[in-house]
NUZA-192377 format. One record per residue (C-alpha): residue number from 1; residue in three letters; chain; z negated, y, x negated. Coordinates in nm, 4 decimals. Example, Ala and Ser with C-alpha at 12.3 -4.5 7.8 and 13.67 -1.06 7.14 Angstrom:
BEGIN
+-----+-----+-------+----------+----------+----------+
!   n ! res ! chain !        w !        v !        u !
+-----+-----+-------+----------+----------+----------+
!   1 ! ALA !     A !  -0.7800 !  -0.4500 !  -1.2300 !
!   2 ! SER !     A !  -0.7140 !  -0.1060 !  -1.3670 !
+-----+-----+-------+----------+----------+----------+
This chain:
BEGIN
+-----+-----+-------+----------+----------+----------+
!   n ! res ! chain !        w !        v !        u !
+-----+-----+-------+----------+----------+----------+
!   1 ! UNK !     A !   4.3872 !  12.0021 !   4.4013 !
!   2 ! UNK !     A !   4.5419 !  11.9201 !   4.0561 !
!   3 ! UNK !     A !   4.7131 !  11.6045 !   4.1414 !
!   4 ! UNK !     A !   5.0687 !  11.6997 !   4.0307 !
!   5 ! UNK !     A !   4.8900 !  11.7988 !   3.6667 !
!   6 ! UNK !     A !   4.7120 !  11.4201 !   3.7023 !
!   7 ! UNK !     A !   5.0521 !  11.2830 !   3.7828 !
!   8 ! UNK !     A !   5.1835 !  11.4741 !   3.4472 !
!   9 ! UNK !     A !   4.9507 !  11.3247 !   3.2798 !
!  10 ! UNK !     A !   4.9877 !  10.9726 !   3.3282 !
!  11 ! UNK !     A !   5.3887 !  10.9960 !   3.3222 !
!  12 ! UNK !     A !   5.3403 !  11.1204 !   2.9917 !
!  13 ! UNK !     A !   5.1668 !  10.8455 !   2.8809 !
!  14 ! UNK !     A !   5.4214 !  10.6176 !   3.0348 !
!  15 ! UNK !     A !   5.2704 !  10.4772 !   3.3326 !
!  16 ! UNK !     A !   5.4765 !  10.3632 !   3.6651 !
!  17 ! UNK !     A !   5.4992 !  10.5466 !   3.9866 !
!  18 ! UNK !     A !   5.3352 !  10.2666 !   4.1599 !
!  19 ! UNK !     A !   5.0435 !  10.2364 !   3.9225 !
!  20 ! UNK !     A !   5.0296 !  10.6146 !   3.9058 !
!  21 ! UNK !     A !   4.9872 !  10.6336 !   4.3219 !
!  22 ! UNK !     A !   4.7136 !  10.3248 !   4.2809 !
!  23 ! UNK !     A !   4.5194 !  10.5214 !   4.0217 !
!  24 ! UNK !     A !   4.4847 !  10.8529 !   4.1812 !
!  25 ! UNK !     A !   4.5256 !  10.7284 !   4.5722 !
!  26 ! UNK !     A !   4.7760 !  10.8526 !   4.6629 !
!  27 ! UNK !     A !   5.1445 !  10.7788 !   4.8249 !
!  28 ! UNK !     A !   5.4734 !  10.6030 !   4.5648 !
!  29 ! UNK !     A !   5.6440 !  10.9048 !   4.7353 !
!  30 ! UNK !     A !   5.4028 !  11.1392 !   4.6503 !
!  31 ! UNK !     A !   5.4451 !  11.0864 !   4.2813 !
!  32 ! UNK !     A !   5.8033 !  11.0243 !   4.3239 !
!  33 ! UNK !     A !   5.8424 !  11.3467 !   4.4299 !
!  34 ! UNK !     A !   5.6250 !  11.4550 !   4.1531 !
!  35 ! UNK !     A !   5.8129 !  11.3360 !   3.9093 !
!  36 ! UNK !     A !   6.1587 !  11.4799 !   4.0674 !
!  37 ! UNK !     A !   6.0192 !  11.8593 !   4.0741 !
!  38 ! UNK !     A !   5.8450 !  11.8004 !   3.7007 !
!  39 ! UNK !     A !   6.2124 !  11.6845 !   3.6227 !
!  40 ! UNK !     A !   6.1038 !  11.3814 !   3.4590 !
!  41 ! UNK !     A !   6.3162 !  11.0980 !   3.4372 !
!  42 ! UNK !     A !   6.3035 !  10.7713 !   3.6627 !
!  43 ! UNK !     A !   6.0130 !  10.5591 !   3.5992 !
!  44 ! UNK !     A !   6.2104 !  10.2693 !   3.4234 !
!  45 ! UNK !     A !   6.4175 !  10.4910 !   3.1938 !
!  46 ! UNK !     A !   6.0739 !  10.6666 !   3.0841 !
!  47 ! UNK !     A !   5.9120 !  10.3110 !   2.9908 !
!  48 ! UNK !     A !   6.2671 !  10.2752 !   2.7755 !
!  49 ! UNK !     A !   6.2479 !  10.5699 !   2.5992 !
!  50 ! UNK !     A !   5.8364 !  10.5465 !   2.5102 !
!  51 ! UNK !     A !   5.9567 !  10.1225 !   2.4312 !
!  52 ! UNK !     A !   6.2286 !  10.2660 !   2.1301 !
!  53 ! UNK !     A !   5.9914 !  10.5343 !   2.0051 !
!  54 ! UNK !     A !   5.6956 !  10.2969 !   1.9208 !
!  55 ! UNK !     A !   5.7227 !  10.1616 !   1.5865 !
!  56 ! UNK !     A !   5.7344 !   9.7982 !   1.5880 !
!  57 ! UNK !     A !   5.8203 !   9.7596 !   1.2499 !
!  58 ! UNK !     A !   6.0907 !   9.5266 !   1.3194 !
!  59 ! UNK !     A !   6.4879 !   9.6472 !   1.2785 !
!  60 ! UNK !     A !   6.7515 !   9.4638 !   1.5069 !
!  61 ! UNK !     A !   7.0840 !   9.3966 !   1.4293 !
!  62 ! UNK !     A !   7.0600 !   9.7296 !   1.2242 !
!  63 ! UNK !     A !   7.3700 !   9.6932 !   0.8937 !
!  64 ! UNK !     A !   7.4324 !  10.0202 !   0.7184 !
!  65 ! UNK !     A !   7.7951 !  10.1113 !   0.6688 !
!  66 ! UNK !     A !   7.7723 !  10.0254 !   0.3213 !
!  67 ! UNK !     A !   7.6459 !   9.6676 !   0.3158 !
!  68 ! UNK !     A !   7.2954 !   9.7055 !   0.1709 !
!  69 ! UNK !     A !   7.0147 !   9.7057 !   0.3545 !
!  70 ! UNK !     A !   6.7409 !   9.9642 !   0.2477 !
!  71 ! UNK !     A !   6.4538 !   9.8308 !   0.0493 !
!  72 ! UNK !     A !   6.0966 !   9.7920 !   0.2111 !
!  73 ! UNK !     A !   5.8177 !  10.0332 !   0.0522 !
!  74 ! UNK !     A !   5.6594 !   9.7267 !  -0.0814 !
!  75 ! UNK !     A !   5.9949 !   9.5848 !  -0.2811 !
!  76 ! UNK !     A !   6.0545 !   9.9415 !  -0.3517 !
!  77 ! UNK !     A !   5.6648 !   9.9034 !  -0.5625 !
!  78 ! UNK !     A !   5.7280 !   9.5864 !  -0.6696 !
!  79 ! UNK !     A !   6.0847 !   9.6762 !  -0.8481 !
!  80 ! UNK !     A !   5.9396 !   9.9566 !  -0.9819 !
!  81 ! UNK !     A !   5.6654 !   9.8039 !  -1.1771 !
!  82 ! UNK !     A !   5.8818 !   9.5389 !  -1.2802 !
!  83 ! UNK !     A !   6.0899 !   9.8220 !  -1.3977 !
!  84 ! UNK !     A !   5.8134 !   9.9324 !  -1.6346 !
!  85 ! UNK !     A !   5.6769 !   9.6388 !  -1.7165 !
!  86 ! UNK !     A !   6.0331 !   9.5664 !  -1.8688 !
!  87 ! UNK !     A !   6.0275 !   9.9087 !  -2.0684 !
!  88 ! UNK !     A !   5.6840 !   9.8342 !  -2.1906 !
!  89 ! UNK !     A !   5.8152 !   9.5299 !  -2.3344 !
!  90 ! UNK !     A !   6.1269 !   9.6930 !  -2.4912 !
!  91 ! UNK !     A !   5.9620 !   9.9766 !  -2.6466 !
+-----+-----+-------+----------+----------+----------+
C-alpha cells in the first residue's frame, strides 16, 4: 500500500489534511500522522509558504532602503528606446 507516498504527493502540491483524507479515504489522523513522520510542516503553514512563493505579480508595501523603487521590464524598454531615439536625433 503506497498511501504515505500518495499523501507526499498531495502535501507537496499543497493540499489540506482534510481534503487529503477525503481524496484517498482515509482517516485526518492518518495523514496527520503522515505528515508528522514525513516531517512536513502543519497544514496551514504549508498553504503560507506555497501562497508567498507564487508569483502574483503584485509587490506590497515593498520600499527599498534607498527610496527608488525598481523599474518594471516594460519602463525599463520603454526608457531605453527613448534613450536612442534621443541619440538618433542628436547625432
Amino acid at each position: 500500500m503506497k498511501v504515505r507516498a500518495d499523501i507526499a504527493a498531495l502535501i507537496r502540491e499543497g493540499h489540506t489534511n482534510a481534503h487529503i483524507a477525503h481524496v484517498l479515504h482515509c482517516d485526518e489522523t492518518t495523514v496527520g500522522k503522515a505528515r508528522q513522520a514525513l516531517r512536513y510542516p502543519p497544514a496551514g503553514a504549508l498553504a503560507r509558504i506555497y501562497a508567498e512563493a507564487a508569483p502574483t505579480g503584485q509587490v506590497r508595501d515593498y520600499r527599498p532602503p534607498t527610496g527608488w523603487m525598481p523599474l518594471s521590464p516594460a519602463q525599463q524598454a520603454a526608457n531605453r528606446a527613448a534613450l536612442l531615439a534621443a541619440i538618433r536625433e542628436a547625432a
